[in-house]
C-alpha positions in Angstrom: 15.4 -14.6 24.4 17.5 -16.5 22.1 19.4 -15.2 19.3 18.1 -16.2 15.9 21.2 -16.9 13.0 20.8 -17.4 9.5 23.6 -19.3 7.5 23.9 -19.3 4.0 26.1 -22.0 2.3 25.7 -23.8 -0.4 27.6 -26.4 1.2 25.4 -28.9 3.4 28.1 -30.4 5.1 29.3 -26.9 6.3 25.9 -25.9 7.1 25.7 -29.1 9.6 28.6 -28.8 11.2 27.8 -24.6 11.9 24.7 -25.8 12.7 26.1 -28.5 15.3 28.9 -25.9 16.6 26.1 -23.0 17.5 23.2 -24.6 18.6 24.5 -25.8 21.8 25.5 -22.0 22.5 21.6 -20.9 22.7 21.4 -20.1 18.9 18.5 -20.4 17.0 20.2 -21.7 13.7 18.5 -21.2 10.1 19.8 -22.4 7.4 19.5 -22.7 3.4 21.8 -23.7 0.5 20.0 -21.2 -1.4 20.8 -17.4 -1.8 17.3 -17.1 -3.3 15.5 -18.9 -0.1 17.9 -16.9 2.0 16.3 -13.6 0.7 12.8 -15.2 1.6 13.9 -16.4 4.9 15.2 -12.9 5.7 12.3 -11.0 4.3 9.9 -13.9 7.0 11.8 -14.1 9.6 14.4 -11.7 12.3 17.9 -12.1 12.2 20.8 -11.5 15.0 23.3 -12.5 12.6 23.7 -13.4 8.6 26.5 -15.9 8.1 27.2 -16.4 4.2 29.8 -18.1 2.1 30.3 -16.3 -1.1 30.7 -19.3 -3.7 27.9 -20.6 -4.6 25.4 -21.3 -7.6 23.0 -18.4 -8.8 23.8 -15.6 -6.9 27.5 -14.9 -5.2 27.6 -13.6 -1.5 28.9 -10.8 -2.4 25.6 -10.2 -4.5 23.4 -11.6 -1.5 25.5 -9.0 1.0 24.5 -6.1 -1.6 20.6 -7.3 -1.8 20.3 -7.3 1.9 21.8 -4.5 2.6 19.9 -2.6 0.1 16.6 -3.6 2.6 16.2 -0.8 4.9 15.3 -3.4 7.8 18.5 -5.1 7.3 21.0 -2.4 7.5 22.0 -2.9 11.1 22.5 -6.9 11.0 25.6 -8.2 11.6 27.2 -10.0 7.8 29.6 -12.1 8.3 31.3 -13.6 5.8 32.9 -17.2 5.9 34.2 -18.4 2.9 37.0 -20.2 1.3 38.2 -17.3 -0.4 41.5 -15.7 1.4 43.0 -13.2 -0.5 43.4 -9.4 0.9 41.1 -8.5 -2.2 38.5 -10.8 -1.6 38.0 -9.3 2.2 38.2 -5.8 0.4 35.5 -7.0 -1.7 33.2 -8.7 1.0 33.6 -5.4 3.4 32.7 -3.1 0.3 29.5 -5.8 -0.1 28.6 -4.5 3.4 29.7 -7.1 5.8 31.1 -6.7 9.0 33.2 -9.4 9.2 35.4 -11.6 6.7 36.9 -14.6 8.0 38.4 -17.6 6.0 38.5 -21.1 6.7 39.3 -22.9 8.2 38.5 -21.4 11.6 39.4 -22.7 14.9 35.5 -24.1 16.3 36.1 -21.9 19.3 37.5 -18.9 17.7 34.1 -18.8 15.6 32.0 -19.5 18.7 33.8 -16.1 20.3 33.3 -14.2 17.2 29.5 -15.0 16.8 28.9 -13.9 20.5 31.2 -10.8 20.0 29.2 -9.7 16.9 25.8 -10.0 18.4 26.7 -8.5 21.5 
């Protein structure tokens, strides 16, 4: 069975081009611009893997990360975080949300491939 991923941008372009990079690898590929629709999506839907940036209008990822993981069901997904941001506090920050992962970008296309399949496995 496939493995379903959510990704959470509120950057279309960078949802398209995740969304082109992972769907050839067997993913199912949500997306949403939207913090608020991601919360929806999430409370409608099973996840493998949450992918959010953390800028973005009415509600941070940071926030998101803490309202997920507040959900009993969701405590065991893998979060991981790619953003823009790249400072050593800002992955301090986005572990301390809950994530599992904090990555900046740019990333290498395969390098994020790898990681995906690495934190569903």
């Amino acid at each position: 069975m496939s493995k379903r991923i959510l990704l959470v941008d509120d950057d279309e372009m960078v949802l398209m081009a995740l969304n082109e990079l992972l769907k050839p690898e067997g993913y199912i590929i949500d997306s949403t611009n939207s913090p608020k629709e991601a919360l929806k999506k999430i409370a409608e839907n099973t996840y493998d893997l949450l992918m959010l940036d953390i800028i973005m209008p009415e509600m941070n990822g940071l926030e998101l990360c803490k309202n997920i993981r507040a959900k009993e069901e969701c405590r065991e997904i893998p979060i991981v975080f790619l953003t823009a941001k790249s400072r050593e506090e800002d992955k301090t920050l986005g572990l301390e949300a809950g994530a599992n992962l904090f990555l900046s970008k740019p990333i290498s296309p395969e390098k994020l491939v790898a990681i995906v399949s690495e934190a569903m496995a």
